[in-house]
ROGUGU-940568 format. One record per atom (N, C-alpha, C, CB): x, y, z; residue in one letter. Coordinates in steps of 0.05 Angstrom, whole numbers, plus 5000, padded with zeros to 4 digits. Glycine has a CB too. Example, Ala and Ser with C-alpha at 12.3 -4.5 7.8 and 13.67 -1.06 7.14 Angstrom:
<rs>
526448865156a/524649105156a/526449345156a/522649115181a/525749555142s/527349795143s/525850015157s/528249885114s/
</rs>
This chain:
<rs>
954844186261x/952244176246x/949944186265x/952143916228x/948444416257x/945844386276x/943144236271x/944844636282x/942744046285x/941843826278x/937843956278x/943243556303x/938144076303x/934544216295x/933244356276x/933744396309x/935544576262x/934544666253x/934644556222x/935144866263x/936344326214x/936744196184x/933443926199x/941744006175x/932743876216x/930343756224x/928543786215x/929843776242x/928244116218x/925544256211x/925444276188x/924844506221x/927444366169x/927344376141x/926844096127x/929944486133x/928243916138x/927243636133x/923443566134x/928843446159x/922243706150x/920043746152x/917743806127x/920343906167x/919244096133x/918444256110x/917744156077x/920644436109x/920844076086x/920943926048x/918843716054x/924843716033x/918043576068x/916743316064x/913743376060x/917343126088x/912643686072x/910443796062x/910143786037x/910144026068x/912243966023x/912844115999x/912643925978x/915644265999x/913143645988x/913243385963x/909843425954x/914242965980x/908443285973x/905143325973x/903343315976x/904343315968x/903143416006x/902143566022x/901043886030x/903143516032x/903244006025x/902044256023x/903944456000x/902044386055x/903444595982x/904144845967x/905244685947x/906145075980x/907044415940x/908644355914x/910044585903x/906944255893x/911844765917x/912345025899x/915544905901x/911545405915x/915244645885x/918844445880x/920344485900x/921044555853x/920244685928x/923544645936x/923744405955x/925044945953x/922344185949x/923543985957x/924443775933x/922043875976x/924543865908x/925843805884x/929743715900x/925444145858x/930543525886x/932943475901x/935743825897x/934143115884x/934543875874x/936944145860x/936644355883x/935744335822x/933044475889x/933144625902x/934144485938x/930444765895x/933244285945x/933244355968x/935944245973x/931044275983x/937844145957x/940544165955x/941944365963x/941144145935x/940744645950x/943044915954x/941945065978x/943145165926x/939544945994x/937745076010x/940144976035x/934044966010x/939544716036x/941544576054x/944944596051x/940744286051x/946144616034x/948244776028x/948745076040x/948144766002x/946245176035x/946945456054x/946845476078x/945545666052x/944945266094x/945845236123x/947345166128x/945045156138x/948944946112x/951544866125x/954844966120x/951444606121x/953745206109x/955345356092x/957545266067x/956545476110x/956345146056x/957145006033x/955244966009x/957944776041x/954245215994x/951045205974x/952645125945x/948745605970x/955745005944x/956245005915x/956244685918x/959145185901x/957244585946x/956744265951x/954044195947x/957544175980x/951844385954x/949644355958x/948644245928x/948544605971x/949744515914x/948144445882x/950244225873x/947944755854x/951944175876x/953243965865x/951043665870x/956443945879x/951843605898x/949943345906x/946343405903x/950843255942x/945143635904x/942943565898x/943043655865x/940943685917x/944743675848x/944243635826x/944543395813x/945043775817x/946743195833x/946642935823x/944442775825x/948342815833x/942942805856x/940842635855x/938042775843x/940442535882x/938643025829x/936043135810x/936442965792x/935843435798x/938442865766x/938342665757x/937242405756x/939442655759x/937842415783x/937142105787x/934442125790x/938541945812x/933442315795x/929842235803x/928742455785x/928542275841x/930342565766x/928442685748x/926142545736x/929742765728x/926442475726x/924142205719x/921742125736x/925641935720x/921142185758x/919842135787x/918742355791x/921542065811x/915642305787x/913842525800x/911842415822x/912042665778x/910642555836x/909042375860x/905342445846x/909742555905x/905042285826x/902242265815x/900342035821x/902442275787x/898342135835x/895641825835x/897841695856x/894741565793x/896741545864x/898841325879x/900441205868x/897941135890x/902241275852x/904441125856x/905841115886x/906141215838x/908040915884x/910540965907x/912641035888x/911640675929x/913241275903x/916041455893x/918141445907x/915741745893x/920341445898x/922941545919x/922641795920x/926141495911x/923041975953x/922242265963x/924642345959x/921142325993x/925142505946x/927842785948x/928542945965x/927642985932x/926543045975x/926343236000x/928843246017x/924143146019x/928143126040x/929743006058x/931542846057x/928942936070x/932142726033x/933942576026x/935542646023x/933842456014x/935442876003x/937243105999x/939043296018x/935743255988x/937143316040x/938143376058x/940543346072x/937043336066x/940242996084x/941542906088x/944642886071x/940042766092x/944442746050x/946242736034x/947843036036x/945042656006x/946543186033x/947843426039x/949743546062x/946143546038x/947643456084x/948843506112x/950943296109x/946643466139x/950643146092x/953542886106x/956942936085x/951942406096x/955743036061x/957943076044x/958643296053x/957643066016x/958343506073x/958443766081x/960643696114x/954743906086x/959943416121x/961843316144x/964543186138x/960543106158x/964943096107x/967642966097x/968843176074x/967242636084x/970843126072x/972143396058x/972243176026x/976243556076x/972643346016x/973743215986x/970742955971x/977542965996x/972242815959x/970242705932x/968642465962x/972842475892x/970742395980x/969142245994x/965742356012x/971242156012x/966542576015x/963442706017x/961142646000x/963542986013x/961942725976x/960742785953x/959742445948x/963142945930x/960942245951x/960342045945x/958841925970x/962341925935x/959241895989x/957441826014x/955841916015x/957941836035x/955042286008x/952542346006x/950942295986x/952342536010x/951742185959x/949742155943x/948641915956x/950342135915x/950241735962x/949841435968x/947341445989x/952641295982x/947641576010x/946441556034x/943241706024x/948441726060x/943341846004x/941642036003x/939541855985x/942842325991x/940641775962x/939541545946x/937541375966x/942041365932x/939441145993x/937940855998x/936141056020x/940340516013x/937441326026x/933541416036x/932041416024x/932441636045x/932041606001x/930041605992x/927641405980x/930641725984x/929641125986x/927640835985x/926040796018x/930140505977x/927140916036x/925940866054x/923841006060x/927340846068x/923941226046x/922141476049x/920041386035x/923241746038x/919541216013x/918041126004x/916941006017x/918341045990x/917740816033x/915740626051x/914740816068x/917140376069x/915640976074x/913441186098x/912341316094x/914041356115x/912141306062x/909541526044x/908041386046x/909541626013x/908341096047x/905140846042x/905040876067x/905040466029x/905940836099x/903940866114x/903341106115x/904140776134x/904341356119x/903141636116x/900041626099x/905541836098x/900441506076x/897241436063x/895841246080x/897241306031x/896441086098x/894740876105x/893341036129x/896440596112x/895241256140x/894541356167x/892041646164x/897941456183x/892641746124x/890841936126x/888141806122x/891342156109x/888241506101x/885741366100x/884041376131x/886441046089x/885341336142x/883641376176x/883141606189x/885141246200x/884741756182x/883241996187x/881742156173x/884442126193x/881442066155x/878442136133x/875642116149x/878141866105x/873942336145x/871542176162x/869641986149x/869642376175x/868541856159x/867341586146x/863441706145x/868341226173x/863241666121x/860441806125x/858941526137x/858741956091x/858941336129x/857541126136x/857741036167x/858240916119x/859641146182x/860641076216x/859941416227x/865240966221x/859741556216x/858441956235x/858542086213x/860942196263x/857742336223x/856042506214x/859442706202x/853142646242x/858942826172x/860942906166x/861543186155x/861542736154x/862443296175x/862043656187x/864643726170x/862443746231x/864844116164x/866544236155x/868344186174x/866044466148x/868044166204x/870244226226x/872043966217x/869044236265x/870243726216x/871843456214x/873943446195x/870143226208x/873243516166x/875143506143x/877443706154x/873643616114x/876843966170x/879244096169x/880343966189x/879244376170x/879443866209x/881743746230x/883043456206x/879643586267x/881743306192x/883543046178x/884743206163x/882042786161x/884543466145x/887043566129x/889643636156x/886043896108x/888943796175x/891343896188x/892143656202x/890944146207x/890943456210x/892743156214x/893943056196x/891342916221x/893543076175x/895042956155x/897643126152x/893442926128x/897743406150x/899743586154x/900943496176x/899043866156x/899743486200x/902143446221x/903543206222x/901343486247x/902342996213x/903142676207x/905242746189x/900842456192x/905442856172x/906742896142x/909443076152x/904343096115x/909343246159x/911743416176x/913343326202x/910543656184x/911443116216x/913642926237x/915142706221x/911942736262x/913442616197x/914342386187x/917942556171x/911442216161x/917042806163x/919742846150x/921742966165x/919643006127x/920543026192x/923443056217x/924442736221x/922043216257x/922742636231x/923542416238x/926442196221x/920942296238x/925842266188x/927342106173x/928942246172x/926642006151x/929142586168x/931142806167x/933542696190x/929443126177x/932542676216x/933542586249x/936342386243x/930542356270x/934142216238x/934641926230x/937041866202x/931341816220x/937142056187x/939241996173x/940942216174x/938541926148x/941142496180x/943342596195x/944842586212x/943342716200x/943842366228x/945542236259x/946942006241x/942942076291x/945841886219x/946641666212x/949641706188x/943841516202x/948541926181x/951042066157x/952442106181x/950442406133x/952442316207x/954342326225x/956942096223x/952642316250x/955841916233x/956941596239x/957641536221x/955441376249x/956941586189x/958041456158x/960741636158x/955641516125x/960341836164x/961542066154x/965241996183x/958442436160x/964341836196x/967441816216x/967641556214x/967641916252x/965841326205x/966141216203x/968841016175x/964041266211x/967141166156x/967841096121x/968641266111x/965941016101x/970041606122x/971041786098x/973941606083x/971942136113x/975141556105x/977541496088x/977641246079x/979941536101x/975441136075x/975240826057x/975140906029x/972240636064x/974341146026x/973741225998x/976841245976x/972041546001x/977141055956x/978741015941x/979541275918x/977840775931x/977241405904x/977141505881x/977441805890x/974841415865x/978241995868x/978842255867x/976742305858x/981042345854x/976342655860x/974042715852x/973142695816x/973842965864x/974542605802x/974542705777x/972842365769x/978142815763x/973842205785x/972941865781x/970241815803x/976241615792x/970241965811x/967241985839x/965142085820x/967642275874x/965942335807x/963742395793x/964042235775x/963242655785x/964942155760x/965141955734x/962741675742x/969041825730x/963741665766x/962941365770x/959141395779x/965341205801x/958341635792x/955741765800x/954041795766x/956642115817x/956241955745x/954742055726x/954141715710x/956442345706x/954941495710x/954341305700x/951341125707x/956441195704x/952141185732x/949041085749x/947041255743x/949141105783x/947241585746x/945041745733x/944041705711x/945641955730x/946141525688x/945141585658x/943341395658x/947241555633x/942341185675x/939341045667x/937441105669x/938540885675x/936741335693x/934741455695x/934441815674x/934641465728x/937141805673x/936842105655x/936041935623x/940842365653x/937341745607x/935541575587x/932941555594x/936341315584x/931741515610x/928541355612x/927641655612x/927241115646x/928641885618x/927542145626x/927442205598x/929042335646x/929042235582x/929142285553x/927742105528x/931942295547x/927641875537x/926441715527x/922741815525x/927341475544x/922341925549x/919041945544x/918942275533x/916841885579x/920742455526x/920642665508x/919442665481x/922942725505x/919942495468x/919042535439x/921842415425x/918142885430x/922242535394x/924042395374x/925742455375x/923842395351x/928442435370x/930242505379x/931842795370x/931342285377x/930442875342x/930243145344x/929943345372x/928243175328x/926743275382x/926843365398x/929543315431x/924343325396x/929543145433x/931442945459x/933543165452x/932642525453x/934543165435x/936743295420x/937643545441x/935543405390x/935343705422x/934043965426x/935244035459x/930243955421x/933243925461x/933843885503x/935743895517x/933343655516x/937343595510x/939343565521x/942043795510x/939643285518x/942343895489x/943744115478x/943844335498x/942444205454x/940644395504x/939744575521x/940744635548x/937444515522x/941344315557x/940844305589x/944744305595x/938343935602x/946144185565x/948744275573x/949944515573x/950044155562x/948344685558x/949444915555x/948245035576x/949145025530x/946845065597x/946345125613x/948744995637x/943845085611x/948644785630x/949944685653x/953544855656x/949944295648x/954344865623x/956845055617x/956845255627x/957345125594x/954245465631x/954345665635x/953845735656x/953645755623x/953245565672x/952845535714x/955645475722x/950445195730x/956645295705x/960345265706x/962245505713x/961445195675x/961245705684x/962945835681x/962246105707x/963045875650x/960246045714x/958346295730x/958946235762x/954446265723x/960445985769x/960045845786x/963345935801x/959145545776x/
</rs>
């Protein structure tokens, strides 16, 4: 596994959350199969970042809230279920990919604490076009070390999960996913829940299996 160049993409995605373009592929689905294709494995890819699209469907990064980040989380999880063969992959990377993306949260609040300071302060100098564009491209470059850094930081760490705990893993794959799709269903409820009546919910979810059948069968 090449660790620089799944770095930089770790990066990337951490722009793509919201910082620069939002054009989703740091959505967990896409940057699942993105990272799947570098590691040559894009059907592992959509598998585990379609599990944790689930899980954070529900999760958008609006106004300040604190969010769990997908991005790089995804990543990871990816790069690490891509190092163990079978359901134990699949399950260490959701796992690993998940308690980042709580950590990633905490580095979104200082990432905000660090662009608050680089804002220029009209009341402390004088506040020029040059200034704003240097605090936007600091905030970019703050924002793109911060998502190598966690990228780094948890693909060295899946490394070590990944020789550490593959063969601790008890369950087959048929009970790995079983046991993943149970945990998903609280956040895929709360996601359906703010849809409308259940006509509509219906509607949707009808929708999203028959899609899902037909990526199956396409797959």
């Amino acid at each position: 596994m090449e660790l620089l160049p799944l770095t930089l993409l770790g990066g990337l995605l951490a722009l793509d959350g919201t910082s620069l373009g939002q054009f989703m592929i740091s959505r967990p689905l896409v940057a699942g199969v993105l990272t799947g294709w570098m590691v040559g494995d894009p059907v592992l890819g959509l598998l585990i970042g379609g599990i944790l699209e689930v899980y954070f469907i529900s999760i958008f990064p609006a106004g300040g809230a604190e969010f769990p980040e997908g991005g790089p989380p995804t990543l990871v999880a990816v790069a690490t279920g891509a190092a163990v063969s079978g359901p134990a992959g699949v399950a260490l990377g959701a796992l690993l990919g998940f308690l980042l993306s709580r950590l990633s949260a905490h580095s979104v609040r200082i990432l905000r604490k660090i662009n608050g300071r680089l804002a220029p302060d009209p009341s402390r100098m004088e506040v020029t076009p040059s200034r704003i564009v240097w605090a936007h491209f600091g905030g970019l470059v703050f924002d793109f070390s911060r998502g190598c850094l966690l990228s780094l930081v948890g693909l060295v760490t899946g490394q070590w999960v990944a020789s550490a705990a593959s063969e601790a893993w008890p369950l087959e794959m048929p009970g790995t996913l079983a046991l993943l799709a149970i945990g998903a269903s609280i956040p895929a409820g709360a996601f359906l829940g703010s849809l409308g009546g259940w006509r509509r919910r219906g509607g949707l979810l009808g929708a999203g299996l028959a899609g899902f059948l037909l990526a199956s069968l396409v797959l």
